[in-house]
gemmi code that builds the backbone of each chain (N, CA, C; Angstrom):
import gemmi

chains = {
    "A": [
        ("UNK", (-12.359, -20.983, 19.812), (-12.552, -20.673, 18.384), (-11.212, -20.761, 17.657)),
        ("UNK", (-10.726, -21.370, 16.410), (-9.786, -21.628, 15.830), (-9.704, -19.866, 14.959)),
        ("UNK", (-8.475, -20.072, 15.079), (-8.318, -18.414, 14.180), (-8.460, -18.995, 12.738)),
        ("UNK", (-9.035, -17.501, 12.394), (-9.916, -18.303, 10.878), (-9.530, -16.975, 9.856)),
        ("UNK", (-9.831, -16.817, 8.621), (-9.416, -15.414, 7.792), (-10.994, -14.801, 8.215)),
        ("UNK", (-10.970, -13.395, 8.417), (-12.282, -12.678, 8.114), (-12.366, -12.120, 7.130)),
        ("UNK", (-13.094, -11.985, 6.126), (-12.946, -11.276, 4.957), (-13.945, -9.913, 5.295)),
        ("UNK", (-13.554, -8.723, 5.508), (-14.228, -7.966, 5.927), (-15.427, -7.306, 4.823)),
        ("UNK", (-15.121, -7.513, 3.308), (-16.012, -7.074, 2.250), (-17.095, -8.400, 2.525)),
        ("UNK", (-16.633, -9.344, 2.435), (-17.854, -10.519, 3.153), (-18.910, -10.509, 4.718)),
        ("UNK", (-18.471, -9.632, 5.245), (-19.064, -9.213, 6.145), (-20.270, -8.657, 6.312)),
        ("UNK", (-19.402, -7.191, 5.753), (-20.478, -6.084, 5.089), (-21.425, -6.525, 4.110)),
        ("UNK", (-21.336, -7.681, 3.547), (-22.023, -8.240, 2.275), (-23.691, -8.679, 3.622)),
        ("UNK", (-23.290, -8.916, 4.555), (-24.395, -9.814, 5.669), (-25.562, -9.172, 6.182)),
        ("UNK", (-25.336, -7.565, 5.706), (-26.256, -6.807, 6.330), (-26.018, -5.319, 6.188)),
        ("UNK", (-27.372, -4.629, 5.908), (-27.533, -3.403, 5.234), (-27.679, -2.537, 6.560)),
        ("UNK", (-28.386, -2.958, 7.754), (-28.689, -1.491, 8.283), (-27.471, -0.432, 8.972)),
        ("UNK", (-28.157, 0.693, 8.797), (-27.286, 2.408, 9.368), (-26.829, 2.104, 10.727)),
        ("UNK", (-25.987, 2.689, 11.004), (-25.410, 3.144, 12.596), (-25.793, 2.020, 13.178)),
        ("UNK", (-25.746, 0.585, 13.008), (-25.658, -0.264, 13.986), (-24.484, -1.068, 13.546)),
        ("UNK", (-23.422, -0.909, 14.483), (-22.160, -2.012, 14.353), (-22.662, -3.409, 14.355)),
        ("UNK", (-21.794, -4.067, 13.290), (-21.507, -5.664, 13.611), (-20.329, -5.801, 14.475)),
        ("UNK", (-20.068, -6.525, 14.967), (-18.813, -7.505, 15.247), (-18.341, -8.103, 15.030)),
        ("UNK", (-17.167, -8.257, 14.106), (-16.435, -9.301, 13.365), (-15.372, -10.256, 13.703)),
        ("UNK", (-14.880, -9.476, 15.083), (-13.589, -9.811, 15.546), (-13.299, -9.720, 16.799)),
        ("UNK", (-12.745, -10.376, 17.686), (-12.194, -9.964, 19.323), (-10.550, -9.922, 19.544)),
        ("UNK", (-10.220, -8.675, 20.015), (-8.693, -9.043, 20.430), (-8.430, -9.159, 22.067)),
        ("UNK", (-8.319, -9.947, 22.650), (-8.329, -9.851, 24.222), (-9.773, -9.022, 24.382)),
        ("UNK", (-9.904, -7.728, 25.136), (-11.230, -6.971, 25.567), (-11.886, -5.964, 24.256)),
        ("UNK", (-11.208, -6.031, 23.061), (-11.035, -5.098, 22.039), (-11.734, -5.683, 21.051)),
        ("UNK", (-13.066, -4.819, 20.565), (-13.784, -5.440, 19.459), (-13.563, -4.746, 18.309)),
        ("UNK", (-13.452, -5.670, 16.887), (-13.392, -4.960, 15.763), (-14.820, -4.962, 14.939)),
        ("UNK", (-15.544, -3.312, 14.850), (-16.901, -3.420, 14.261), (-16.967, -3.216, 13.028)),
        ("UNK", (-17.965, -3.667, 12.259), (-18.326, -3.160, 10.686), (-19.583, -2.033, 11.322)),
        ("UNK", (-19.207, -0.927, 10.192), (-20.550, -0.430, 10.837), (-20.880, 0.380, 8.829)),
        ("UNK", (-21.984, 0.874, 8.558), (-22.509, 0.814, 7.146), (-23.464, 2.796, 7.858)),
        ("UNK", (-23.339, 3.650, 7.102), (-23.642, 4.285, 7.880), (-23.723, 5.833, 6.255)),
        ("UNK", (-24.751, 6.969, 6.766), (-24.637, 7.881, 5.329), (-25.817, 8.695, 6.225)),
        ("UNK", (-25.066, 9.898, 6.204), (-26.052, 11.079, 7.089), (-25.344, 11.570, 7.865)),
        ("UNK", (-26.080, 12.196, 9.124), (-24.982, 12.655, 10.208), (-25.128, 12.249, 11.215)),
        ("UNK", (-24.896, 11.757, 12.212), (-24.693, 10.719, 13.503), (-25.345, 12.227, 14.497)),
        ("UNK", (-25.054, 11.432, 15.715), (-25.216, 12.613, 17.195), (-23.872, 12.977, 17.539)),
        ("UNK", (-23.731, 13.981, 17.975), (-22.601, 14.593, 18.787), (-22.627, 13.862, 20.101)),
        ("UNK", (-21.812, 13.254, 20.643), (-21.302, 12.333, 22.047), (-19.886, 12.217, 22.484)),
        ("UNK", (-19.509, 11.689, 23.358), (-18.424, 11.643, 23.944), (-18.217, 10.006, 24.811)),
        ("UNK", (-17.401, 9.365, 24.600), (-17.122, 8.588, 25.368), (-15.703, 8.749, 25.917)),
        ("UNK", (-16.407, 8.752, 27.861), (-15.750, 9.233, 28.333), (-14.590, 8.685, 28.827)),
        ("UNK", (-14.413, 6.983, 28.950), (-13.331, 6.485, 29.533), (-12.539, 5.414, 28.311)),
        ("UNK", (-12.615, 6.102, 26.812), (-12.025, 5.193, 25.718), (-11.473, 6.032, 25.142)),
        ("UNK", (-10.673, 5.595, 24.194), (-10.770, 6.209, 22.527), (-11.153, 5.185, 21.612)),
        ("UNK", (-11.058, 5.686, 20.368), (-11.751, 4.961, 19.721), (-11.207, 5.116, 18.204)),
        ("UNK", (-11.285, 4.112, 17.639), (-10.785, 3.747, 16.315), (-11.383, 3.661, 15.385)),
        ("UNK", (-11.251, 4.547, 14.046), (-12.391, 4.154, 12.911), (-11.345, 4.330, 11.855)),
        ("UNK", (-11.205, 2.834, 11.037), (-10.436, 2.840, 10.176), (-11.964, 2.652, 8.325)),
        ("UNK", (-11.554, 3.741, 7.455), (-12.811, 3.570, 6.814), (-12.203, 2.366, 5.468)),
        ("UNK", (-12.817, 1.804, 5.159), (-13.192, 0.567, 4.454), (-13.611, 0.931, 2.836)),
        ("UNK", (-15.003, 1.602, 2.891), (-14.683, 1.828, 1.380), (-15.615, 3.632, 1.804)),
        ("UNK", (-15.541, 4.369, 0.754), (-16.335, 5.632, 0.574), (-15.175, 6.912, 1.373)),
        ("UNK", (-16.206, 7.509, 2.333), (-15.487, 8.605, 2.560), (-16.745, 9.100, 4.064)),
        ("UNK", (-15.717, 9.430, 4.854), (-16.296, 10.008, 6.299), (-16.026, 11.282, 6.642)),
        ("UNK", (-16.653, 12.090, 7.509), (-16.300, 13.295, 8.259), (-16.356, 12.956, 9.753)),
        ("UNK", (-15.244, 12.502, 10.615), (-15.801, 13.030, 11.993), (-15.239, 14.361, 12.443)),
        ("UNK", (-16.791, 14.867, 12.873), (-16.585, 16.170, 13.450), (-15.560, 16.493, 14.888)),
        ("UNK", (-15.248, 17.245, 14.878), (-15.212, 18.150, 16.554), (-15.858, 19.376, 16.628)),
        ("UNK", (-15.810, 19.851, 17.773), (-16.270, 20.901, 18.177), (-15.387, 21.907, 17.434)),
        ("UNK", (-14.180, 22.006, 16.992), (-13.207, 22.803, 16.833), (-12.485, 22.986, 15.456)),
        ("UNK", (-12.902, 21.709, 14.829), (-12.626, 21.297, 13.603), (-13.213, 20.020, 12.402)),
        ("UNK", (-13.044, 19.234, 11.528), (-13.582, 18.055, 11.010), (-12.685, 17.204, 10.519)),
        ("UNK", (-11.978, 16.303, 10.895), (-11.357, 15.522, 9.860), (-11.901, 14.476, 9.159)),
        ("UNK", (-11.526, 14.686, 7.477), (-11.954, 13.677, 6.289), (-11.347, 12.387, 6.191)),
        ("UNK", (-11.940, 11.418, 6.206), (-11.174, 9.603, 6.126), (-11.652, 9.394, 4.948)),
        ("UNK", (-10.853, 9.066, 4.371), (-11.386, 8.039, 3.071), (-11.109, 6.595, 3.082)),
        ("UNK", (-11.028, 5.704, 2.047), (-10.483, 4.251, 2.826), (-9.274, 4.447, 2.593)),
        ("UNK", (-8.601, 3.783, 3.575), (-7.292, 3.369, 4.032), (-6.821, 4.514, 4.689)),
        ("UNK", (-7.527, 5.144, 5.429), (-7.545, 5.893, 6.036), (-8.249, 6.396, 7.569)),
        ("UNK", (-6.892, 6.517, 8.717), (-7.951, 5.835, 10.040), (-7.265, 7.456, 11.214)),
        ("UNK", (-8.370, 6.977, 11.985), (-8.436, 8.530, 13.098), (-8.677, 8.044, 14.795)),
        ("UNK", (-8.257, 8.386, 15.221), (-8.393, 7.778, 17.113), (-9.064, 8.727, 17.527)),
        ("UNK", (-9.991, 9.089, 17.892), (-10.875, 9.549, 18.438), (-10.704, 9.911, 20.204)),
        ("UNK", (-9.557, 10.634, 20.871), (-9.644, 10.738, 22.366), (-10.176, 10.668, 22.985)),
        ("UNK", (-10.220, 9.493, 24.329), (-11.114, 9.644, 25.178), (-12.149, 10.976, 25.715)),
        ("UNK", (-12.821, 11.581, 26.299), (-13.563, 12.496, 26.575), (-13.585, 13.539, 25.598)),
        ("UNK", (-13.784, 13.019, 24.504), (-13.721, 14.304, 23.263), (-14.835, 14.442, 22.732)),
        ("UNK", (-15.303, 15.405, 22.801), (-16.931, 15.511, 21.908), (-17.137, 15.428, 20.318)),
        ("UNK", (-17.792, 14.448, 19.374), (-17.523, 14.278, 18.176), (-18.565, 13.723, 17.572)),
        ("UNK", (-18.536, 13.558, 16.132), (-20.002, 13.350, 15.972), (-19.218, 12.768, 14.157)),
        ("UNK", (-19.832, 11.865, 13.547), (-19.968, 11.294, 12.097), (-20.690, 11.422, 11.323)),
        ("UNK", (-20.451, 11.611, 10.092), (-21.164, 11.964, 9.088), (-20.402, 10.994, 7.664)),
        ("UNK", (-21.514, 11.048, 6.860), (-21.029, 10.781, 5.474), (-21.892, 10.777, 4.256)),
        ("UNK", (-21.367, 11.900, 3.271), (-22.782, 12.361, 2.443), (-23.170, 11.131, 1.725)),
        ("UNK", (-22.225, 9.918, 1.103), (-22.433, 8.845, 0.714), (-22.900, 7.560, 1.605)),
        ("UNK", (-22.821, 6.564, 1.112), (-22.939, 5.283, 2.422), (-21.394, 5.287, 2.391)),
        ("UNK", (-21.031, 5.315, 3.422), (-19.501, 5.102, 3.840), (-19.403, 3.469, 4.667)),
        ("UNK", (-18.445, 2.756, 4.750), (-18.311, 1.725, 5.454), (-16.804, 1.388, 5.702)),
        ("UNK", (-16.878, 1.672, 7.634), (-15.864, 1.587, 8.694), (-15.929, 0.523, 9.410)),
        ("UNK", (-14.558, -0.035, 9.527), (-14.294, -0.424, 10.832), (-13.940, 0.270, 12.217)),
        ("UNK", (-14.345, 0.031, 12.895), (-14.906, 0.449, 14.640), (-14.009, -0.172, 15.205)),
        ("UNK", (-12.631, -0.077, 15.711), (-11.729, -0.517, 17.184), (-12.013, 0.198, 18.491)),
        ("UNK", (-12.444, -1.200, 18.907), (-13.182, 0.216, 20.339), (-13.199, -1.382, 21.701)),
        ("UNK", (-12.902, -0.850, 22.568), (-13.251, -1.732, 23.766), (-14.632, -2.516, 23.873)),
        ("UNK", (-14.884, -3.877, 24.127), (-16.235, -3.984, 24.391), (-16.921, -3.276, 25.117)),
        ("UNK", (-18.393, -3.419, 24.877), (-19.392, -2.984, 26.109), (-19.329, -1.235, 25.564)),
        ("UNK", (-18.308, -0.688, 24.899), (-18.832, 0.622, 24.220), (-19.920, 0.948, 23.417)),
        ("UNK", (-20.749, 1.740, 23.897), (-22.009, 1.785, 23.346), (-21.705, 3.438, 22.369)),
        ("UNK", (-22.598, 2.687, 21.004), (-22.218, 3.713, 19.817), (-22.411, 5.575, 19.989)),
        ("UNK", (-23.334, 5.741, 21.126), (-23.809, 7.195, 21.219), (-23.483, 7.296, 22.501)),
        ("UNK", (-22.574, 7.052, 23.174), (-22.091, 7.064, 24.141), (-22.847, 7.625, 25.430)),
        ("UNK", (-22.745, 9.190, 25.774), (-23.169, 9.816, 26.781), (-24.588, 10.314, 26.259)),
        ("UNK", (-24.665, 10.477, 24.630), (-25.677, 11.128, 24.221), (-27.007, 10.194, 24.365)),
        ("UNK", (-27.118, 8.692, 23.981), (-28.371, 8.201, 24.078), (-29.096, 8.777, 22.869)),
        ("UNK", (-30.321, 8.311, 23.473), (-31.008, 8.463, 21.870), (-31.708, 7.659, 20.823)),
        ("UNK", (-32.144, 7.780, 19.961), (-33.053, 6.631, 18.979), (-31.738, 5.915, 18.182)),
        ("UNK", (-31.086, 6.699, 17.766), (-30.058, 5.958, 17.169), (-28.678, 4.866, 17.741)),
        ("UNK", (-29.263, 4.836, 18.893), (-28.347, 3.913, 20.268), (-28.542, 2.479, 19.698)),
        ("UNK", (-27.730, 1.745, 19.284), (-27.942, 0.443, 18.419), (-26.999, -0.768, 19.561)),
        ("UNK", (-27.697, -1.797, 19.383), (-27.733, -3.009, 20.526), (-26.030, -3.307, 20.134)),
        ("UNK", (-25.364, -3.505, 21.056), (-24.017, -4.092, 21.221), (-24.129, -5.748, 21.053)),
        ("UNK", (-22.783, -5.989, 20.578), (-22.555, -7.138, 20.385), (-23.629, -8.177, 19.655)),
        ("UNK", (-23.490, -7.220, 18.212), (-24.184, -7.905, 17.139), (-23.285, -8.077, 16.814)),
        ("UNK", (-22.854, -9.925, 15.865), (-21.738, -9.680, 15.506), (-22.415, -10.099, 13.812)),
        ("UNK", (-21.725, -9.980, 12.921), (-21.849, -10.134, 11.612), (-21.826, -11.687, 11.215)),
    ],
    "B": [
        ("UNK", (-2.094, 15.041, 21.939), (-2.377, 15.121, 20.332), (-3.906, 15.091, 19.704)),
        ("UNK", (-3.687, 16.211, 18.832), (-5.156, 16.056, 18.337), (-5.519, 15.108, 17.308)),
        ("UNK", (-6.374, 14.675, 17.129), (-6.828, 13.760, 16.613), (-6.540, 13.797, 15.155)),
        ("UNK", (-6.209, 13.051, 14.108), (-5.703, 13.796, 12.564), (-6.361, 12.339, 11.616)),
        ("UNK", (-6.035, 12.421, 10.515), (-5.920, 11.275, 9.901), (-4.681, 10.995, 9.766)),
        ("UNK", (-4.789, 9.381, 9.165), (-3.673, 9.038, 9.722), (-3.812, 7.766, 8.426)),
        ("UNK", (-3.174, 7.984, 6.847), (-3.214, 7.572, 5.909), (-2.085, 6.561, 5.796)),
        ("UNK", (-2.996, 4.922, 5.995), (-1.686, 4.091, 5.698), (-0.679, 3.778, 4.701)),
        ("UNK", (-1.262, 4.008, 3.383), (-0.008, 4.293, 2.006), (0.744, 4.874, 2.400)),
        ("UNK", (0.614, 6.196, 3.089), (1.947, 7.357, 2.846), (2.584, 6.537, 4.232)),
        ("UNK", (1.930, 6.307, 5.260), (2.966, 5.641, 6.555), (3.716, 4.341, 5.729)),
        ("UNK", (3.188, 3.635, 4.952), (3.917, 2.432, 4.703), (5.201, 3.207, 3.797)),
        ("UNK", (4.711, 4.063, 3.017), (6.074, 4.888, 1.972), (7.164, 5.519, 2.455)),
        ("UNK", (6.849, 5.551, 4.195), (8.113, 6.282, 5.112), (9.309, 5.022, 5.174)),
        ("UNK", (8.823, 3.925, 5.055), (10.005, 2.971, 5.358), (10.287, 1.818, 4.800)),
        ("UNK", (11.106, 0.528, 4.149), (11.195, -0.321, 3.739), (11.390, -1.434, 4.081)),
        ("UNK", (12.039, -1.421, 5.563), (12.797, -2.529, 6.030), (11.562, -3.609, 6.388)),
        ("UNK", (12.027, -4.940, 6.245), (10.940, -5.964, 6.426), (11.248, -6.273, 7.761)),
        ("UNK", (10.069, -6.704, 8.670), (9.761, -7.442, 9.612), (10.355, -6.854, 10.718)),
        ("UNK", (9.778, -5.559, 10.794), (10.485, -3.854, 11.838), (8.983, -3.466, 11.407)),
        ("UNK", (7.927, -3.740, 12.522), (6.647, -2.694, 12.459), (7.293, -1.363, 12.735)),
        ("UNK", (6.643, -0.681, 12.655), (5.922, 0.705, 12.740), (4.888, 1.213, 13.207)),
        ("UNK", (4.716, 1.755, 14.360), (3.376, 2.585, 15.123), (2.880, 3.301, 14.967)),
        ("UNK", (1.985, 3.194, 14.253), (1.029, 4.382, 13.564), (-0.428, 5.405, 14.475)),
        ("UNK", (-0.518, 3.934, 15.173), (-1.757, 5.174, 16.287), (-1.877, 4.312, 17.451)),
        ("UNK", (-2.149, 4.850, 18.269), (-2.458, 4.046, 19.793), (-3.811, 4.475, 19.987)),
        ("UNK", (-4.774, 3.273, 20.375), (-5.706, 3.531, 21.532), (-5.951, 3.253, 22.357)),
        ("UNK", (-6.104, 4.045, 23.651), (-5.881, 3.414, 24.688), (-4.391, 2.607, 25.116)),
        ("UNK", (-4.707, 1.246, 25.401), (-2.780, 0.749, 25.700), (-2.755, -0.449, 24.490)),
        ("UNK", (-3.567, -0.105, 23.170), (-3.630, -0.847, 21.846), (-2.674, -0.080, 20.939)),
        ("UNK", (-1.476, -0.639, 19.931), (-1.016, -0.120, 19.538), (-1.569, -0.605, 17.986)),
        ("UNK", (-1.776, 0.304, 17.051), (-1.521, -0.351, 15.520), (-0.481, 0.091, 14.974)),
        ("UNK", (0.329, -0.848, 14.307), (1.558, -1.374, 13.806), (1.656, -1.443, 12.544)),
        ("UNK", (2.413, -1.015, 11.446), (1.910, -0.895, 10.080), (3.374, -2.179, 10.031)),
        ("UNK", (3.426, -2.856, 9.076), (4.449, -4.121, 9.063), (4.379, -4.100, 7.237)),
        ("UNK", (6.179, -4.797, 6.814), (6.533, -4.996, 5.222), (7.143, -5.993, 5.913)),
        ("UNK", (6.997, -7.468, 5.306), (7.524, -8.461, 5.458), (7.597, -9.220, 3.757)),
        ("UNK", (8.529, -10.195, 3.902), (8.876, -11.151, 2.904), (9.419, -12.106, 2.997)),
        ("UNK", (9.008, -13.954, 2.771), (9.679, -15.101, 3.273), (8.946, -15.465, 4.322)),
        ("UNK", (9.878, -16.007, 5.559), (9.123, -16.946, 6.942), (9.832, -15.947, 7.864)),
        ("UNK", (8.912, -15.985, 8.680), (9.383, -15.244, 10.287), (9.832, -16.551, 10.743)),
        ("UNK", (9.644, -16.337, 12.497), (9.872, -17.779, 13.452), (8.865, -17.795, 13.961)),
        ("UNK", (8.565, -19.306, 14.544), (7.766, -19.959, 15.107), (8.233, -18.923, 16.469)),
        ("UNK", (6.477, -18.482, 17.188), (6.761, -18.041, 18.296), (5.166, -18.000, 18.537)),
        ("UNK", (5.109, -17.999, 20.198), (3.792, -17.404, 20.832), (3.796, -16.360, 21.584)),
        ("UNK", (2.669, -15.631, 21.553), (2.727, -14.691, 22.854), (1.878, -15.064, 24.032)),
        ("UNK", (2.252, -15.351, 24.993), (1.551, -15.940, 26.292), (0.769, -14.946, 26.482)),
        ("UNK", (0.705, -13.786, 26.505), (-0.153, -13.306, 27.096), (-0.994, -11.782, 26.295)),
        ("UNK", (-1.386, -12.293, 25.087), (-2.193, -11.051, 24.423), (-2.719, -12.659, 23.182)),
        ("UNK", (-3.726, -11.988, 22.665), (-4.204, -12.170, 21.295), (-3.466, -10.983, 20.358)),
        ("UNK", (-3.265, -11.511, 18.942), (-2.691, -10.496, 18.034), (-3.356, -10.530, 16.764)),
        ("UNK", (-3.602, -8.964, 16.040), (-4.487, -8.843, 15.020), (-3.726, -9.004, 14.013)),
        ("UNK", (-3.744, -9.736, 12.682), (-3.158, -9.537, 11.616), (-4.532, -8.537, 10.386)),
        ("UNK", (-4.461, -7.614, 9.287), (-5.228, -7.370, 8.592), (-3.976, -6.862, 7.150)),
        ("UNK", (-4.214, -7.629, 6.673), (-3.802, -7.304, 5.519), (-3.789, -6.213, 4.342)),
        ("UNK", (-2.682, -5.086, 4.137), (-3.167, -3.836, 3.483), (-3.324, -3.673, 1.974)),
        ("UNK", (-2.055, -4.675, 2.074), (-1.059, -5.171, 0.148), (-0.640, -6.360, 0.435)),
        ("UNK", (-1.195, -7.099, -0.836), (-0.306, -8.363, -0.998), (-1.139, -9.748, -0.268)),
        ("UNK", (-0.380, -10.734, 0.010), (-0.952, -12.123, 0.597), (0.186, -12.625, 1.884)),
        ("UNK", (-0.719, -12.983, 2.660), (0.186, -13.875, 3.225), (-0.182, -15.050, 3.743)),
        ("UNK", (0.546, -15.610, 4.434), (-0.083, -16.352, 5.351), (0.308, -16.597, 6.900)),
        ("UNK", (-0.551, -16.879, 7.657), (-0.052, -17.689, 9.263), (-0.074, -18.710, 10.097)),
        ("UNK", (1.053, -19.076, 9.451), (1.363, -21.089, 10.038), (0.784, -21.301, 11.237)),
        ("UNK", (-0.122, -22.114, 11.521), (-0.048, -22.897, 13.129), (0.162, -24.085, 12.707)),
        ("UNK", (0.616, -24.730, 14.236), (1.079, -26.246, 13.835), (0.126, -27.080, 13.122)),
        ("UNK", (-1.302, -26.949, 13.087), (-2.346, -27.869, 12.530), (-2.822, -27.527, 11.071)),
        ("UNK", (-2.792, -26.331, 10.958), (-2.961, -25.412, 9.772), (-2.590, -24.177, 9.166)),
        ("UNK", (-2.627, -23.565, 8.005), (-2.299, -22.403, 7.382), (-3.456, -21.564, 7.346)),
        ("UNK", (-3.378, -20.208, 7.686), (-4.481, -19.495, 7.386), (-3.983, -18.295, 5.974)),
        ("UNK", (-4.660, -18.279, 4.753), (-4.143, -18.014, 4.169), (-4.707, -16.309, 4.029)),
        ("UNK", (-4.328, -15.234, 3.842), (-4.882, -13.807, 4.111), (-4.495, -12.961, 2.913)),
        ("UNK", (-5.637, -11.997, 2.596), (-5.196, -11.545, 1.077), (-5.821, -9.711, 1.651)),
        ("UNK", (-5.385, -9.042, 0.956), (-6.193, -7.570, 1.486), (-7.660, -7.759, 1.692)),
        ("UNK", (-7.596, -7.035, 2.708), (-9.005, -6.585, 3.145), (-9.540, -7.671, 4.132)),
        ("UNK", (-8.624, -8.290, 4.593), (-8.691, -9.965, 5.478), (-8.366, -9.952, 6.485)),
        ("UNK", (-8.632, -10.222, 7.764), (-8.002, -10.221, 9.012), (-8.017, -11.495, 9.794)),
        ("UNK", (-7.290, -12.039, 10.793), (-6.767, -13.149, 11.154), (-6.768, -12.213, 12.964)),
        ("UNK", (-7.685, -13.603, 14.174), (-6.678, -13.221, 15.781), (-6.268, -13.809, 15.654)),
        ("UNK", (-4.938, -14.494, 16.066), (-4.270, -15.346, 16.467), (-4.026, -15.263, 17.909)),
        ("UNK", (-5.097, -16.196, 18.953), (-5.384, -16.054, 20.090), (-4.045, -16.173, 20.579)),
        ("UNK", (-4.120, -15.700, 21.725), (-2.943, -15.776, 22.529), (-2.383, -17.311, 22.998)),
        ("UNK", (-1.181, -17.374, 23.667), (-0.616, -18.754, 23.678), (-0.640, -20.062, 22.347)),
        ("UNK", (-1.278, -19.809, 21.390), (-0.975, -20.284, 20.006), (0.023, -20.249, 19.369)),
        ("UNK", (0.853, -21.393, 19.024), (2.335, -20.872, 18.364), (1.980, -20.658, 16.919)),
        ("UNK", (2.636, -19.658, 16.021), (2.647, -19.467, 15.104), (3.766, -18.638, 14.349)),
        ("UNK", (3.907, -18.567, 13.241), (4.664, -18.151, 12.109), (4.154, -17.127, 10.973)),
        ("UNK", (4.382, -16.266, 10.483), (3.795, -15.350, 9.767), (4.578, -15.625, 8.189)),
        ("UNK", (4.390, -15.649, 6.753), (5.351, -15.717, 5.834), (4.320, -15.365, 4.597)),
        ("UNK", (5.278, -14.794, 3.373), (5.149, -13.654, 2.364), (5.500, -14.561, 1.193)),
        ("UNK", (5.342, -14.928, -0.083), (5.938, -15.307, -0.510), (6.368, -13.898, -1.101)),
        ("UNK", (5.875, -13.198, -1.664), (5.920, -11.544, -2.405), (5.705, -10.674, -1.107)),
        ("UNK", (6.320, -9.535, -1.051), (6.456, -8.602, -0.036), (5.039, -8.296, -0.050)),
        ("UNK", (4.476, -8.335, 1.746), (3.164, -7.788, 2.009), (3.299, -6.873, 2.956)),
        ("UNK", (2.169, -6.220, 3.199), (2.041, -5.061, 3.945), (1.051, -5.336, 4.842)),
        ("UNK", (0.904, -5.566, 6.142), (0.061, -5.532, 7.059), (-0.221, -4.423, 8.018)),
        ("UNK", (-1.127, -4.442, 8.927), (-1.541, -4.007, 10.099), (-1.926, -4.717, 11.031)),
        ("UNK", (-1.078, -4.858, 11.980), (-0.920, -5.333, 13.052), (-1.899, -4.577, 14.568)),
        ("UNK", (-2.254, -5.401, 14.826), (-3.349, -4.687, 16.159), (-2.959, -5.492, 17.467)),
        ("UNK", (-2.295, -4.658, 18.285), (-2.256, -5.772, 19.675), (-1.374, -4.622, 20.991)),
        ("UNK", (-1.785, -5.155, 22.115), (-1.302, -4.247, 22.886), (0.351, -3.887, 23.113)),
        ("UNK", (0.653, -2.501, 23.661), (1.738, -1.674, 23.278), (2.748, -2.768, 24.511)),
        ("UNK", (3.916, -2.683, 23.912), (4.453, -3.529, 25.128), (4.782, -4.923, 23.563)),
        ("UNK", (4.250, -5.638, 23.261), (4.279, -6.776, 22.447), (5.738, -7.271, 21.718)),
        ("UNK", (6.207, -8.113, 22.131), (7.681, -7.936, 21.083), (7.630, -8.714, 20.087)),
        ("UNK", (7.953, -8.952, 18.463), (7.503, -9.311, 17.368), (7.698, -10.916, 17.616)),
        ("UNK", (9.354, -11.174, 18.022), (9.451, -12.988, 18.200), (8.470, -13.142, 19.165)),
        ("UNK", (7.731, -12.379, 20.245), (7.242, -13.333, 21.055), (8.302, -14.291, 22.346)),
        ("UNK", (7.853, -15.072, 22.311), (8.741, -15.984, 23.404), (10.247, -16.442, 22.680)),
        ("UNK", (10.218, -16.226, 20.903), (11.733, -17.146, 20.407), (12.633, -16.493, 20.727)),
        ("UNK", (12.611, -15.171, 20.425), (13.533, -13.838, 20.672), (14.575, -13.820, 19.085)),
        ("UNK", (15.418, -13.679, 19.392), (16.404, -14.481, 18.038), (16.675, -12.879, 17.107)),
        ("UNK", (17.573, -12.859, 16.083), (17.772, -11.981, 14.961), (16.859, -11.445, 14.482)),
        ("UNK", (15.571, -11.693, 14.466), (14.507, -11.144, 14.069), (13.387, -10.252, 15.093)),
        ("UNK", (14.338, -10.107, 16.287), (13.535, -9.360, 17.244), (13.486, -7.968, 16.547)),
        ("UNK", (12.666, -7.318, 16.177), (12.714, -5.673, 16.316), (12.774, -4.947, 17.493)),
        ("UNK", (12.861, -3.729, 17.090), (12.946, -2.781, 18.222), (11.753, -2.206, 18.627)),
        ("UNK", (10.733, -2.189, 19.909), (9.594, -1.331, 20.125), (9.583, -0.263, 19.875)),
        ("UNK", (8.105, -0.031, 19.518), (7.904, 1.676, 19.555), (8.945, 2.944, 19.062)),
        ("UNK", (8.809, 1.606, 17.510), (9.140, 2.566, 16.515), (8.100, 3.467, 16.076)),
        ("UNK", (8.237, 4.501, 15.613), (6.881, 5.055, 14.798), (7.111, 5.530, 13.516)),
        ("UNK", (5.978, 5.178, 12.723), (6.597, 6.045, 11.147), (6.346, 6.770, 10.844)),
    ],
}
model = gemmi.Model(1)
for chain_id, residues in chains.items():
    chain = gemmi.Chain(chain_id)
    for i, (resn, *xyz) in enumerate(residues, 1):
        res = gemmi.Residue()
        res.name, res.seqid = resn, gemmi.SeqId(i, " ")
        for name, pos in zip(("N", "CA", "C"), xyz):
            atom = gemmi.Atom()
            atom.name, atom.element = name, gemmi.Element(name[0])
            atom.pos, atom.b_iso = gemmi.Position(*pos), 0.0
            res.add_atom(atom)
        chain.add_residue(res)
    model.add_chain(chain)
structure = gemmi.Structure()
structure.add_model(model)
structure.setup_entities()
């Protein structure tokens, strides 16, 4: 594949649904997701990553058990491996996802809201 | 470390110097790199990673020998690994850089424009 520009607002333009990542991008084993998302996610843990959510446009909460931190855009959070956490956003919020392939969105939790990997946009 | 936000305006407002990233968060053995450049870097490859360019402020572009990819905010560029290329500003831009920790900016040229690793801002 020739390296090409991604326009990431063109992306998000490709598709409306909640809590299911696109894929826009590969770095070596490292995928970059769009994900479109407004409500509150499941509490999960993935146990052998961390994980990257840089937000794009609106405004996010990911939870912890212990505390919540607020993202707005241009504004990004790493998520520690084996950490229990959970997303929310009272608006439609829209993030990018840095996360290893083959990471699945609800990690340990499972569930209805478990959305198919390696959709890409 | 606990997990925080981690707001790229105020990281880019810690420093000025062009073409000297800055490490803003690690995941896993992925580092993101906040970068102020202006003008032409050097022609260089990295044998052995793919590297993320995403644009925060401003335009740039990234020479390969066959073509220009031209990148404006909100745009991202891989530039697969072993690909030679060049990065250049005509007006000072601000990027984010995504690629694993370890990476040195010339790549294989080395030269006056090497920075120093694992700076952080």
């Amino acid at each position: 594949m020739k390296a090409a520009s991604i326009n990431l607002a063109d992306k998000l333009a490709t598709f409306d649904q909640h809590w299911s990542p696109r894929v826009v991008a590969e770095m070596n084993d490292v995928q970059f997701k769009l994900v479109k998302f407004e409500g509150e996610f499941v509490w999960h843990t993935h146990a052998d990553t961390d994980e990257v959510f840089l937000v794009v446009h609106g405004e996010m909460q990911i939870g912890f058990r212990d505390r919540d931190v607020t993202l707005r855009a241009g504004e990004m959070c790493v998520v520690p491996r084996g950490v229990e956490h959970i997303t929310r956003a009272v608006r439609e919020c829209h993030a990018l996802i840095v996360e290893p392939r083959g990471v699945v969105n609800t990690g340990d939790a499972g569930g209805a809201l478990t959305a198919q990997n390696d959709r890409w946009a």
